[in-house]
N, C-alpha and C positions, 0 to 999 in steps of 0.2 A: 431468475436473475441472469443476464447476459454476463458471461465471464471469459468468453474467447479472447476477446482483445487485452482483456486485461491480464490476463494468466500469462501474456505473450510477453506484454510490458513487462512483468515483474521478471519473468526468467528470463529475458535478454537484457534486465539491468543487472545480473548475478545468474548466468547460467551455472556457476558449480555448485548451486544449492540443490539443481534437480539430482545431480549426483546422490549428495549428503542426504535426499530425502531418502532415493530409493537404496541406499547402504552399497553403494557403486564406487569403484575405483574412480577419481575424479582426472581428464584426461589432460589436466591443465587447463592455461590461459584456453577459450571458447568463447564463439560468438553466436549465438540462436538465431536462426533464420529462417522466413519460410520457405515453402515450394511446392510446386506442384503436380499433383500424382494422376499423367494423361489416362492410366489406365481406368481410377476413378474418375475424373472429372471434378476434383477436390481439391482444397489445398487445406493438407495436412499441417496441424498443428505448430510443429516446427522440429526444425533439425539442426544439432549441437555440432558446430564443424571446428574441431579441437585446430588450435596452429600447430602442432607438432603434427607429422604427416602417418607417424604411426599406430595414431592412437584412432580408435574407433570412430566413425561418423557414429549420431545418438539419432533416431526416429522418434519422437517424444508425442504424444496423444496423453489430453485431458479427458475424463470422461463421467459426468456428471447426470448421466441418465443410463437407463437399462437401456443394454445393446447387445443380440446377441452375434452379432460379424463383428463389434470390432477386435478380433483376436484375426478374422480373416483379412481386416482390411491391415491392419497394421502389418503382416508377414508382405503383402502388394508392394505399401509403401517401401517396407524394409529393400523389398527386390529392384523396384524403380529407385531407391536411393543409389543401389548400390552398381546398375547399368548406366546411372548417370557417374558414378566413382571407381571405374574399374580400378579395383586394386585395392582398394579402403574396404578396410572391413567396417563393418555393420552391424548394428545392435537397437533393442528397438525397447522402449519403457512404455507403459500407459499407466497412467496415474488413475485410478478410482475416486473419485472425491469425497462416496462413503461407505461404508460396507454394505454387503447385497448388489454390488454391483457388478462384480466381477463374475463372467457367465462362464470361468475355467473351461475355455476352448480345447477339447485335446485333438492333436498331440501339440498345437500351437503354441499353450501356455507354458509350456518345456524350452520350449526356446526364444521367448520375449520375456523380460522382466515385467514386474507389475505391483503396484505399490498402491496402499488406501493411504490418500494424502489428509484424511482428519485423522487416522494414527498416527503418521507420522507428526505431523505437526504438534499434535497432543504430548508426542514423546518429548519434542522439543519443547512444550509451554513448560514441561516437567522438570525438565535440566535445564534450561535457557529461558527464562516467564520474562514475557514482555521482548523476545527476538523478534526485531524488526521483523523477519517475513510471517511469525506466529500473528505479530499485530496487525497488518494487513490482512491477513484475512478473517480478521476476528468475525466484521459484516458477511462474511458467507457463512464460516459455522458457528458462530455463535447460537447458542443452544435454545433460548429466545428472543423474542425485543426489549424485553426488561435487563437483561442480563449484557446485551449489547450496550444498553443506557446509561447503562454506569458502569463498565469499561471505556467508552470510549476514549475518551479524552485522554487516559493511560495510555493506551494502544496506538495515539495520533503522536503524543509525546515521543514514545517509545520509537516512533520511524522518525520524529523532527530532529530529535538529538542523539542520533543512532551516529557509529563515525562513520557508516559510509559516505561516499562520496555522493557532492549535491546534487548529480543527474540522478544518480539513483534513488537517494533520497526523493528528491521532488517526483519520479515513475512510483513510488510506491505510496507517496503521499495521494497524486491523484486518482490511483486505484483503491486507496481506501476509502476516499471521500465520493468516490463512483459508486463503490459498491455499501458504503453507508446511506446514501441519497435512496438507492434502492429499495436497499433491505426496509427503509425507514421512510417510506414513501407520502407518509402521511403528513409528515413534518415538514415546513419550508425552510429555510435559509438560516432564518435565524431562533429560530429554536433549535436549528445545529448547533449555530454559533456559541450558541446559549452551554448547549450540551458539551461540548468541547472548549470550554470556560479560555474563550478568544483564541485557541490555539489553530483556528483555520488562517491559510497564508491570507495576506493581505489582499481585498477584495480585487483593487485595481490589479492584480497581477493573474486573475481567472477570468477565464471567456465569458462570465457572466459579468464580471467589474467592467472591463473592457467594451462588451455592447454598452452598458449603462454610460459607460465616458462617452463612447460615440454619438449614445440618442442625446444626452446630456449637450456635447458641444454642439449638435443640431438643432436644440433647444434653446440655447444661450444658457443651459444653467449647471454650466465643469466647475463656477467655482461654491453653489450651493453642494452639490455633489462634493468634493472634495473634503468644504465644512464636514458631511455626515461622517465620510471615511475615518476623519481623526475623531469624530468626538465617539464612534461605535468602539473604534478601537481602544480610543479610554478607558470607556465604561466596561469593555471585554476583559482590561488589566484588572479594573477594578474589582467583580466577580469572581477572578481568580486569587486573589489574595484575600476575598470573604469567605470566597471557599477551603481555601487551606489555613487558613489562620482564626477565621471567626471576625467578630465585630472591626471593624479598620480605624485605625482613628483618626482622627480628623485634618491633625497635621500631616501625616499620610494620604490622605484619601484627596486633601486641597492640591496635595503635590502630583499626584497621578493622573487629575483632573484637568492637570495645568500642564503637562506634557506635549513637544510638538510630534509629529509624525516620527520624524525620524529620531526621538525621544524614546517613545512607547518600543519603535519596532528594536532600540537599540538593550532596551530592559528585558522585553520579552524570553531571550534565551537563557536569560539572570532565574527567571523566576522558579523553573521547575527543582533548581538545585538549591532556592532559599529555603535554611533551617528557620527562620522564625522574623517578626515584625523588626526588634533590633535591627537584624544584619539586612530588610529590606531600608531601614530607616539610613543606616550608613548609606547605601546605596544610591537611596536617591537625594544624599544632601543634606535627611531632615536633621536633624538638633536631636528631637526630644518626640516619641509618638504615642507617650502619656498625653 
């Protein structure tokens, strides 16, 4: 699975978690950036440039395959980070992504931190189940595709009504659905949909919604398109509330049916926190869902 860019996105929407992974003093407010290392001819992972001017620069390398230089290359970069920083001190992390990987460099490994990031995050499912950054990466380690199948939708909830903030929200939403697409390659679109019981963002707001509006207005058919958006979206609400509650009934299920766009998308955040059909029945108006 390709995961460079993604691992970028996520720790430059919350670089102090690479901190809290590797059990590191955290240097404050930071921003993740890349750069690149002439000596290699590479551009290294990324680099944590704390705003306070005393705090460490971070050299940060992911490392998802057997390697045995990177303990040499990371010490390179640490030196080109730091002739590019006269003055700043310098520190260097590599993440392993799962054990056996780490090829303990000596005397290298004494002086770069180094962290197996399915431990640690495991430690987090442990004391924290369902931490937005645990649920993102569920598609990389999740243990198989069965076991990914029926977390999902947990795991998507779990980053939609997290309280971070909605840029980061939305970075960490489309690295999970990047790296769900992936892992679960076999499946198209809407058998996600399906599997994440409507909980995917609203189609028109993904570069694939988006081509489809374009061929769509070039076709003359934005407003058949549009029909399908709210009537998928219905039926997505609908699936979620057969699946957490069982049988729907009828005066319910007429009313969810009957939702306009900005109806459905305004329920939506309602639902994961509904205790039972009553207090949806309040919700949407109904009377009686006997």
């Amino acid at each position: 699975m390709r995961t460079d860019k993604q691992l970028f996105k996520i720790f430059a929407a919350v670089p102090e978690w690479l901190f809290e992974l590797a059990g590191l003093p955290s240097p404050g407010a930071s921003r993740l950036e890349s750069f690149t290392v002439k000596a290699l001819e590479r551009v290294a992972d990324g680099l944590v440039v704390p705003k306070a001017p005393d705090q460490p620069l971070t050299v940060v390398e992911f490392q998802f395959q057997s390697d045995d230089r990177i303990y040499l290359r990371m010490v390179v970069e640490m030196v080109a980070v730091q002739e590019a920083h006269p003055g700043r001190s310098v520190q260097g992390v590599i993440f392993f992504g799962y054990n056996g990987l780490d090829p303990r460099t000596e005397p290298w490994r004494r002086v770069v931190h180094s962290c197996v990031l399915e431990e640690a995050l495991e430690s987090w499912a442990r004391s924290r189940p369902l931490h937005p950054l645990v649920a993102t990466f569920k598609p990389l380690l999740a243990e198989n595709d069965e076991v990914l199948e029926h977390e999902a939708a947990d795991c998507y909830r779990a980053i939609k009504y997290s309280e971070l903030s909605a840029s980061c929200k939305r970075a960490l939403e489309e690295v999970f659905l990047n790296w769900l697409g992936q892992r679960l390659k076999y499946k198209d679109r809407k058998e996600i949909e399906a599997m994440l019981l409507g909980e995917l963002p609203d189609l028109e707001e993904t570069q694939l919604g988006k081509d489809l509006i374009r061929i769509g207005e070039q076709r003359g058919l934005q407003t058949g398109l549009e029909k399908g958006l709210e009537k998928g979206l219905e039926k997505a609400i609908r699936a979620f509330v057969a699946a957490r509650f069982g049988a729907v009934p009828a005066a319910i299920e007429a009313k969810i049916l009957s939702l306009s766009v900005a109806e459905a998308e305004g329920l939506i955040p309602f639902l994961p926190h509904c205790q039972s059909l009553e207090e949806l029945a309040r919700r949407l108006g109904v009377e009686s869902h006997n």
